[in-house]
C-alpha positions in Angstrom: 0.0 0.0 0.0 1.5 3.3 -1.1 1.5 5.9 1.5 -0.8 8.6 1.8 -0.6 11.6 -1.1 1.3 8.9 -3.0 -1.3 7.3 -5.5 -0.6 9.6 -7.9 2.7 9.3 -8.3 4.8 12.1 -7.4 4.2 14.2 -3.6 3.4 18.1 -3.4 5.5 19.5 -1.1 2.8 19.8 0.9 1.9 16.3 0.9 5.0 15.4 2.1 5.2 18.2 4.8 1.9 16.1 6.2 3.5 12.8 6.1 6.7 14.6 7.9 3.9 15.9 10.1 2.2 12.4 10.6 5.0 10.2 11.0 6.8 12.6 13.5 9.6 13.1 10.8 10.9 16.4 9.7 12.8 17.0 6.6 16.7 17.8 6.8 16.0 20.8 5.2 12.9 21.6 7.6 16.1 20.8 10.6 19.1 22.4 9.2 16.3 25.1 9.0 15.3 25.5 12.5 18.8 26.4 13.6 19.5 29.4 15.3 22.8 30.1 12.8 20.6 29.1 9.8 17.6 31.4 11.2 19.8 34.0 11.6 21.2 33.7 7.9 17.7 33.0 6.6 16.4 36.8 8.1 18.9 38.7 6.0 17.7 37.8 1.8 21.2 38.7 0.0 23.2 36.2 2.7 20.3 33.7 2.5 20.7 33.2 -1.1 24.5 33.3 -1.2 24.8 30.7 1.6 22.0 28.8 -1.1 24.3 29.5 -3.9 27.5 28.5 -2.3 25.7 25.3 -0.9 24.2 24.2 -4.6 28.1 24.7 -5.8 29.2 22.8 -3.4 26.8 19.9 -3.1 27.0 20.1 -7.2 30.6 19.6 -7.5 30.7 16.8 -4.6 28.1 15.2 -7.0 29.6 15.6 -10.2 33.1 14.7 -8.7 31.2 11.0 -7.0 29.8 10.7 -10.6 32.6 11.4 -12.5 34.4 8.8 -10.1 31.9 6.0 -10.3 33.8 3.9 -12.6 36.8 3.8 -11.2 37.9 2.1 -8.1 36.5 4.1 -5.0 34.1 5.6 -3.6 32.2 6.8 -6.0 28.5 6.3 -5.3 29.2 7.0 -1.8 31.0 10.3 -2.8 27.7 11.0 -5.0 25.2 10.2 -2.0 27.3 13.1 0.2 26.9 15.6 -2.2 23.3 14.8 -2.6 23.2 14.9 1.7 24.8 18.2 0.9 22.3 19.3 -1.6 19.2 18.0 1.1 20.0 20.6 3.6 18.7 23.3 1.6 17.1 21.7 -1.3 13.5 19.8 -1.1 14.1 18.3 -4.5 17.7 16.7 -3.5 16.2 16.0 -0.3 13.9 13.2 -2.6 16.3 12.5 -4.7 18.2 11.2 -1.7 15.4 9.5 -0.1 14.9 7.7 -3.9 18.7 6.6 -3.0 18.8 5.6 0.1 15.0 3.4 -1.0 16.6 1.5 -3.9 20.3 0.9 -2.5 18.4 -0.7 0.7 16.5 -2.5 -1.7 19.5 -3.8 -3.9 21.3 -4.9 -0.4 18.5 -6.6 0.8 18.0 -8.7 -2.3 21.4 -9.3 -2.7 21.2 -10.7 1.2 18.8 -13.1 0.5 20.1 -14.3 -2.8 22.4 -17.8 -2.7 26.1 -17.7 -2.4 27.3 -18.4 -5.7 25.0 -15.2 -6.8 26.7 -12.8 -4.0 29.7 -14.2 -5.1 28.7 -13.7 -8.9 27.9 -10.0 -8.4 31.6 -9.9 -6.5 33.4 -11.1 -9.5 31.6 -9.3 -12.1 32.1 -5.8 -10.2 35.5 -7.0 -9.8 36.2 -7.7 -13.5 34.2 -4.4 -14.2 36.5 -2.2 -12.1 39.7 -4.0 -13.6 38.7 -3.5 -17.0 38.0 0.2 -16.2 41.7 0.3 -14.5 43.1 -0.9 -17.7 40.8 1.3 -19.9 41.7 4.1 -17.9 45.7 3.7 -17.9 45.1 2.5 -21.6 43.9 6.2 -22.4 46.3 7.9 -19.8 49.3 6.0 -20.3 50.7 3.3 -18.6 53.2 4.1 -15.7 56.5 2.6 -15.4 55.4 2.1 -11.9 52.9 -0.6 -13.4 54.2 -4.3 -13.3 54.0 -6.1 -15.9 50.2 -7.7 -15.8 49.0 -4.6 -17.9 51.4 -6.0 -21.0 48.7 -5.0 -24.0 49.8 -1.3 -24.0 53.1 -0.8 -23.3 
């Protein structure tokens, strides 16, 4: 059963100020709101919409840096999912976006969970074959190191 305001898709802000209401929830932009430093910016329009401007930059270039890192070994999806944290404290749209995350990853690790070994095990070796062939794409196009040894022979 979908929660309430959700039957048709997609939640007015208002709806979801109700179910934030309801539930005894309040958004992360609806907290970072209610402090007294963020009250006290929020009172003065010019320094309001700077500190909104300088936290969009910021949140948008933790995002595009997770994103542009995703690929490659790290932490990219977890760099992307700061940004959009971020991006939550003063935007209502990232703030969903987020929650979409945070929904679908719990999902993916709780299917994974319940799946048989040699599936887990599956997924392991596929992302690990994926990230090697990215490595080798990636020194492919940059160069290859000296520093490598000699398992990356194709390019030398």
């Amino acid at each position: 059963m979908a929660p309430p305001g959700r039957e048709g898709g997609h939640q007015t802000t208002e709806q979801l100020r109700e179910r934030f209401a309801h539930d005894g929830h309040r958004s992360l932009r609806e907290r970072v709101a209610e402090t007294r430093w963020r009250r006290r910016l929020g009172a003065r329009r010019t320094l309001d919409s700077t500190y909104r401007l300088c936290v969009g930059i910021v949140g948008g270039l933790i995002v595009a840096l997770g994103l542009a890192t995703i690929p490659l070994p790290g932490p990219g999806w977890l760099t992307v999912i700061a940004g959009l944290f971020v991006l939550a404290t003063e935007f209502f749209w990232a703030e969903r976006l987020l929650e979409f995350t945070k929904k679908h990853v719990k999902a993916w690790t709780d299917w994974l969970g319940r799946q048989a070994l040699w599936v887990r095990m599956a997924v392991a070796l596929a992302t690990a074959a994926f990230v090697y062939g990215v490595l080798v794409v990636t020194l492919h196009m940059t160069g290859v190191p000296d520093w490598v040894p000699g398992w990356v022979p194709l390019w030398r």
